[in-house]
PLY file of the C-alpha trace (Angstrom):
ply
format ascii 1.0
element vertex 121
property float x
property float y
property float z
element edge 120
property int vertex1
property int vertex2
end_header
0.00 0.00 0.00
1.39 3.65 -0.72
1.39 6.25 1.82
-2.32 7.16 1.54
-4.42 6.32 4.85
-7.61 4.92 3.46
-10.54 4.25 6.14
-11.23 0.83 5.79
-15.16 1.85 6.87
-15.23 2.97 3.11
-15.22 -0.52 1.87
-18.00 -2.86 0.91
-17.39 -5.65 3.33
-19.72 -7.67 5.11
-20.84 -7.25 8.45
-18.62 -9.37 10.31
-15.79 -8.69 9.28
-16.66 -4.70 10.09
-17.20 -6.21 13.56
-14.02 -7.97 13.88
-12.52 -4.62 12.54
-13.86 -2.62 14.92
-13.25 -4.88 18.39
-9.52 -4.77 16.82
-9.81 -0.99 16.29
-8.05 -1.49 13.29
-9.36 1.74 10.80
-7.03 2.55 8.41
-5.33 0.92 5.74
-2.52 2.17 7.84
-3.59 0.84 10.51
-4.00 -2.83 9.11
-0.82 -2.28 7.19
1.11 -1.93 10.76
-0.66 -4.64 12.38
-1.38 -7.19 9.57
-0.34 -9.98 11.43
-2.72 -9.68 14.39
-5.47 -9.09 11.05
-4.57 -12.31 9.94
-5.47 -14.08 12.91
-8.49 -12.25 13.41
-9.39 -12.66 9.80
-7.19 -14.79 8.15
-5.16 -14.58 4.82
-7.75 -14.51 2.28
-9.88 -11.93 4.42
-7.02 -9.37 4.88
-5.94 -9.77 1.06
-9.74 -8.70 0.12
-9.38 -6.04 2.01
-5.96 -5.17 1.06
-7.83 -5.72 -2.91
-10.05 -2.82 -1.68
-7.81 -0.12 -0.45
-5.71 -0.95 -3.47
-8.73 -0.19 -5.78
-9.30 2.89 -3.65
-6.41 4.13 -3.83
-5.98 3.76 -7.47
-9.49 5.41 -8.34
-8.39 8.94 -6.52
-5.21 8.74 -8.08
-6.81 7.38 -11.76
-9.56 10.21 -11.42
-7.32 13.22 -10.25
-8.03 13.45 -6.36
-5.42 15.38 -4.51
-7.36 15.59 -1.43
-7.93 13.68 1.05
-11.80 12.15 0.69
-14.22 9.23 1.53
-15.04 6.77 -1.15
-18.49 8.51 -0.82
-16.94 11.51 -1.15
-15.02 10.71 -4.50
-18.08 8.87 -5.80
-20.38 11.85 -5.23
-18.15 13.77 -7.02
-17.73 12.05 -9.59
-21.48 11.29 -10.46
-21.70 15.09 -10.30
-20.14 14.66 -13.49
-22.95 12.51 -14.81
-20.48 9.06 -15.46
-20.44 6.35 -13.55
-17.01 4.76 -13.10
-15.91 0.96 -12.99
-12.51 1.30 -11.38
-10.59 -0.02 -13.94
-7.89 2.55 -15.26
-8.47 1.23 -18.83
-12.10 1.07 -19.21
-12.86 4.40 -17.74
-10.21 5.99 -20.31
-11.85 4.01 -23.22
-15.31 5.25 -22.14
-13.81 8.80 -21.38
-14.12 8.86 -17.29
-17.01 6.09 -17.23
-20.32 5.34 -18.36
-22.45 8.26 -18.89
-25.31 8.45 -16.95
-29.04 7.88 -19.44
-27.22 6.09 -21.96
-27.79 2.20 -22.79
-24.54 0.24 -22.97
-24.29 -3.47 -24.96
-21.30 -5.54 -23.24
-20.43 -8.38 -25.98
-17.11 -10.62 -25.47
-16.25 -14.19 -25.38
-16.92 -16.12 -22.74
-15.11 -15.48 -19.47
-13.82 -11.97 -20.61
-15.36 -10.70 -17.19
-18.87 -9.22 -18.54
-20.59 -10.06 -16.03
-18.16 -8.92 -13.48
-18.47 -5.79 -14.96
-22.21 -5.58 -15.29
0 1
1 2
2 3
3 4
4 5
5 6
6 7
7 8
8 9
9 10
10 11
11 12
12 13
13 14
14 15
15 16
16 17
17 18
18 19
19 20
20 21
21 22
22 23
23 24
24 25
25 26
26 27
27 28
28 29
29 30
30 31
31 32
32 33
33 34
34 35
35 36
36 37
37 38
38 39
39 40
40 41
41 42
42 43
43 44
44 45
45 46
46 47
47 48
48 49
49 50
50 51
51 52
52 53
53 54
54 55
55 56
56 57
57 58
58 59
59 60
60 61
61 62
62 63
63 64
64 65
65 66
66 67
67 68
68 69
69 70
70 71
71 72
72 73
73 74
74 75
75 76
76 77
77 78
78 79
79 80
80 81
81 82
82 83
83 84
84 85
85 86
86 87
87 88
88 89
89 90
90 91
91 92
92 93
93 94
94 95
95 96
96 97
97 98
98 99
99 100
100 101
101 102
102 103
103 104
104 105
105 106
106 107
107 108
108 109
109 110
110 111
111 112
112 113
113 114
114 115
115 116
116 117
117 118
118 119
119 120
């Protein structure tokens, strides 16, 4: 993780593991960065790697869509669906569609199969 300090209450995780979170007071990506090894017993491997996944794609949205500030994912998405697109979080589809998908139009998603359309739908 870079030196960003990304709230980890900003991520879509289930319930439980907000809980387990919490009773470890762990808040930040900073946070779980400096005490990833108690995580992992809390949480395991896989569970702190998802979240890891998360701040990573976090992280890489405010940098991908020009935020200089600090700000909540609510905060950045808010923002940026002031400017009527809808982002996926993928650096190369949001260029190719010029920030995102633009908000009232109908988009077709063809590709082979396993090329991850329904991920993205």
């Amino acid at each position: 993780m870079d030196n960003r300090n990304v709230s980890l209450s900003h991520l879509p995780l289930p319930s439980e593991t907000v809980s387990r979170l919490a009773r470890l007071k762990l808040e930040t990506s900073r946070d779980l960065e400096e005490r990833r090894e108690e995580a992992v017993r809390a949480l395991g491997e896989q569970g702190v790697r998802h979240i890891e996944e998360g701040v990573r794609h976090i992280e890489a949205a405010c940098v991908h869509h020009g935020s200089t500030r600090r700000e909540s994912a609510a905060q950045l998405w808010a923002r940026l669906a002031a400017q009527n697109r809808i982002m996926t979080f993928s650096q190369e589809i949001d260029r190719v569609l010029g920030g995102g998908f633009q908000l009232g139009l109908i988009y077709e998603v063809l590709g082979p199969p396993g090329s991850g359309k329904t991920q993205l739908c």
